[in-house]
C-alpha positions in Angstrom: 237.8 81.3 233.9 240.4 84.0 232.2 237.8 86.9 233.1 237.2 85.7 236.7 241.2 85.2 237.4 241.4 89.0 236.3 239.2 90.2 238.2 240.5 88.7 241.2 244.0 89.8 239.9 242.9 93.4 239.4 241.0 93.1 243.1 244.6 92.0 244.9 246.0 95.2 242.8 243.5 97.1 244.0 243.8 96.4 247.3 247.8 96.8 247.5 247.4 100.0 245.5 245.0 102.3 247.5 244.3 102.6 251.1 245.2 106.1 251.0 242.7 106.7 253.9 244.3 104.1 256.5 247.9 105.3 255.1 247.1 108.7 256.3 245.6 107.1 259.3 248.5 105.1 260.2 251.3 108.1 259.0 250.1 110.8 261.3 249.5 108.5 264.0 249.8 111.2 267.0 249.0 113.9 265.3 245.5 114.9 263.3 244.9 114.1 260.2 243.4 117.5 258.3 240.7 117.5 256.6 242.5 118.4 253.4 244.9 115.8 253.8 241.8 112.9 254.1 239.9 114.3 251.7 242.8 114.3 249.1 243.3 110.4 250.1 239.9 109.6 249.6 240.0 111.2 246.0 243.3 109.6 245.7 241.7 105.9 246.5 238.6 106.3 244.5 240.9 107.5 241.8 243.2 104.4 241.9 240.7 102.1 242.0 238.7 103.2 239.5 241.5 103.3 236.7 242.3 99.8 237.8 238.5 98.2 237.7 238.4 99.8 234.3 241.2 97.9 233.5 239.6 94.7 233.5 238.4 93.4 229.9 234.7 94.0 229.6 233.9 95.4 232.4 231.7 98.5 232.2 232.2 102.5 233.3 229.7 102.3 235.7 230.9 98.5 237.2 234.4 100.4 237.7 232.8 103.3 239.7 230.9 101.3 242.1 233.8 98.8 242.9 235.3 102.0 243.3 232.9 103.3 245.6 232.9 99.7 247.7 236.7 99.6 247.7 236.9 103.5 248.9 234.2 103.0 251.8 235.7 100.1 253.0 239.0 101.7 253.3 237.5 105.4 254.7 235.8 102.7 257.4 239.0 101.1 257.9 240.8 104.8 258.0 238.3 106.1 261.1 239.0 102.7 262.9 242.6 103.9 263.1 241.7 107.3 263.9 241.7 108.9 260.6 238.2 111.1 261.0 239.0 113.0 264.0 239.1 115.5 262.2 235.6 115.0 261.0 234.7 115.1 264.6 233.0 111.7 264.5 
């Protein structure tokens, strides 16, 4: 019970932490976003993300990256709903 209520504690964390992508998305609303400036968010989200799944008692290196991964998609998806990849042209 203590491991699942931290993980779901260090999921909420996680999710109020990053969303570096939307952020950007949502903070150059009329303008572009660069490519620079989404690809340092998305570095910046996988970053946060991973130091916090890590954080969680026996949970392993690779378990950290790919909630990491998961967490950073999501919020990259979320990021080119708002507008975010224009500058990927997609």
């Amino acid at each position: 019970m203590q491991r699942a209520a931290a993980a779901a504690l260090t999921v909420a964390i996680a999710a109020s932490a990053t969303g570096c992508v939307s952020g950007a998305a949502v903070w150059k609303r009329d303008s572009e976003v660069s490519l620079p400036l989404l690809l340092g968010a998305v570095a910046a989200d996988f970053a946060v993300t991973s130091v916090l799944a890590y954080q969680v008692q026996e949970i392993t290196l690779g378990a950290s990256i790919g909630t990491a991964f998961a967490v950073t998609a999501v919020d990259f998806g979320v990021g080119c709903l708002f507008g975010a990849c224009r500058s990927l042209r997609l």
